[in-house]
Every structure is written in structure tokens, then in C-alpha cells.
N, C-alpha and C positions, 0 to 999 in steps of 0.2 A: 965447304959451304957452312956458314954460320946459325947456329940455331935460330927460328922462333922467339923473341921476349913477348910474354903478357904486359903487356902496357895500356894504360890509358890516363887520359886526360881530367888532370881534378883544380879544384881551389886547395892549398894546403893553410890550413888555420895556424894564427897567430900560436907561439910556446904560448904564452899566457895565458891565452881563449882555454887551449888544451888541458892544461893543467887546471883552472877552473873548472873544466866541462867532467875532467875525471874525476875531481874532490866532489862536485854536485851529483855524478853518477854514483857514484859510494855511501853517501849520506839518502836517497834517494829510491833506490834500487836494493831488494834483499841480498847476499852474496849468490843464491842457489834461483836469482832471475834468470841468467844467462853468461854464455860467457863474453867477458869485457873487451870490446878490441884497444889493444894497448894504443897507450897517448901517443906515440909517435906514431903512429895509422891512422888517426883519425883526421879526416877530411872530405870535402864534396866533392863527389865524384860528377864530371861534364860528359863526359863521352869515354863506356869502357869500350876498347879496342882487340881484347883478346889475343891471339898469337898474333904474332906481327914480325915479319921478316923485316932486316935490315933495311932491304932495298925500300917496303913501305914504308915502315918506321921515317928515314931520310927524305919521303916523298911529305909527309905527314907532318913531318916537324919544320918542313919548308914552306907546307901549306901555314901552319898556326905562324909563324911568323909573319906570313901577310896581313893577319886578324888586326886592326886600326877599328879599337874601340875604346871610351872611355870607362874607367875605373868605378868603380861603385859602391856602396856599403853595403856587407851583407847581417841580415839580423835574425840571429837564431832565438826562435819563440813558441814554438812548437814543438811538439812530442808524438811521440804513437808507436805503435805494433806494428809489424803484420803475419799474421797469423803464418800464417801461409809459407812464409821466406825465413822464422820465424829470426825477425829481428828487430829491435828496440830502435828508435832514429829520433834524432834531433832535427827539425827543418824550420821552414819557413812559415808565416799564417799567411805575408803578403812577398811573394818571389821578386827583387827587383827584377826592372824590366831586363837590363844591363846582361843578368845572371841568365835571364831565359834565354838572349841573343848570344852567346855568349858557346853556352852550350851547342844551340841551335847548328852555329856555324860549325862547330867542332866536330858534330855527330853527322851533321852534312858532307863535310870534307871524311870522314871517316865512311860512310857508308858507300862514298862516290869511289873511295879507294879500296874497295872490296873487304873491307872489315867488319867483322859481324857489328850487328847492332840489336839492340832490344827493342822489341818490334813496338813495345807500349809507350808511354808517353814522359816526358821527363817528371820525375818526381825529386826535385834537390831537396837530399839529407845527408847528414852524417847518420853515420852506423854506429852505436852504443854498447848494443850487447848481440851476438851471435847465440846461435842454437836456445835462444829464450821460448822451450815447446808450450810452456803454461801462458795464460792471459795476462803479464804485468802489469801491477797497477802504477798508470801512469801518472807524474806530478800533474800537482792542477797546476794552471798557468800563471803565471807571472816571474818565470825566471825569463833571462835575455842576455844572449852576447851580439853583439856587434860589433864590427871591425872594418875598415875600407880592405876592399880588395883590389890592386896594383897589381897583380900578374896572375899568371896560371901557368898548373906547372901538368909535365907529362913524367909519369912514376912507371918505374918496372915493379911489378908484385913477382916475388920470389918467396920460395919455401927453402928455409936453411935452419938448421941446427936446431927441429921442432919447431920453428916459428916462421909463420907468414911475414914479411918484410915488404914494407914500401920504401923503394928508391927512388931519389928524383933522377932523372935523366938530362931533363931541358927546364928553362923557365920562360917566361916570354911576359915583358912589361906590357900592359893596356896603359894607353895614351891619358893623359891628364887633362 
């Protein structure tokens, strides 16, 4: 029988966006805010899915293939905390519509095929800095990335060689 993968469903951001987003996190953020998720991890997460057997996984990735929807910009403008989770994120001030449907359906089909789901509301961000226990002070506003988004991708999270890894698995084009 085949393991369990932790999987779920994200936007993966442009190289460019990314490398951008790390130089701005560096100039921005003190070294001893948090710790940094490396540029190749960084992305918005749609629907996490947690352990996921094969057989769902295959039922999962048949479903997001059905998804016929158009493509859309997304525009990172926002910043924040939260205490609590204690993590640093980049998001949205206005979520296109596109990105909330988009999700919607993802976390839908994921919930219907018995995979955990977070029981609160979607909040699309990227993640910044990890274990950040103090209050960071966040830039004021006026930085921005923007980029169309054409696909969506489903990543395995694996732990190897001390480090957290995201793998893509699947990608799946949104209609033009």
C-alpha cells in the first residue's frame, strides 16, 4: 500500500515576482523578525489538503481538471502578522473575484472528498516569515506585485535533508 502525501492546492508565483519578494523581504524585515520561507516555497495557497492517499489524490486531481475558469491578475499589496500563527504574509487589499472562485471550488471538491479543511474562511497570502513570536513592523503600503495567473498547481510538502520542500505534482491551465 502506498503512503499518504501532504498535498494541496496553490497559485505558484512567477521566478521574478519571487526573487523580487525576497530582495523586498531583506531590505524590509530585521534578520532576527522570523524565520524566512525560502524563495522557492513561496506561494498562495487555494486549498490545503493534508494526508492524501493515492486513490484520493487521483480522484482530486480528476476533479481540478474539470475547473473551466478564466485566468486573472493577481496583486500583492498588503502585509500583516498574525500573532497567533506567528507569521509575516503578503496578500491582497482587493482579492480578485476569479482567485476567491477559484479556491472556492478547490476547497469544495476537497472537503466533499473527505480531506481535512480549515474550518475558517479563506484568507489568500503568501507566507514571509515563519516562527516571527514578536510584533514586526510592517512596511507601509505602497509596494505591489502583480502578475496574470494561467494555472494552478497541486504541490507535495515534504521534509528532506532539514528542509521543508515544495513539489509540484500537477498543473492545470484556467481557460483564456
Amino acid at each position: 500500500m502506498s503512503e499518504a502525501k501532504r498535498l494541496f492546492f496553490a497559485i505558484e508565483l512567477p521566478e521574478a515576482t519571487r526573487e523580487e519578494i525576497v530582495r523586498w523581504r531583506a531590505e524590509n524585515f530585521p534578520q532576527d523578525a522570523g524565520r524566512p520561507v525560502a524563495a522557492a516555497n513561496l506561494h498562495l495557497t487555494l486549498a490545503f489538503l493534508g494526508e492524501v492517499s493515492a486513490q484520493k489524490q487521483q480522484a482530486l486531481e480528476t476533479l481540478a481538471g474539470r475547473i473551466r475558469q478564466p485566468g486573472f491578475t493577481l496583486r500583492l499589496d498588503d502585509a500583516g502578522q498574525w500573532l497567533r500563527s506567528r507569521v509575516a504574509w503578503l496578500g491582497c487589499r482587493q482579492s480578485p473575484r476569479g482567485l476567491i472562485q477559484l479556491a472556492e471550488m478547490l476547497r469544495a471538491q476537497a472537503s466533499r472528498s473527505g480531506c481535512w479543511q480549515s474550518p475558517g474562511p479563506f484568507h489568500p497570502h503568501v507566507t514571509l516569515l515563519r516562527d516571527a513570536g514578536q510584533a514586526v513592523a510592517i512596511p507601509p503600503p505602497g509596494f505591489q506585485w502583480s502578475f496574470p495567473v494561467t494555472e494552478f498547481v497541486l504541490y507535495e510538502s515534504h521534509f528532506a535533508g532539514g528542509r521543508l520542500r515544495y513539489t509540484p505534482v500537477n498543473r492545470w491551465t484556467l481557460s483564456t
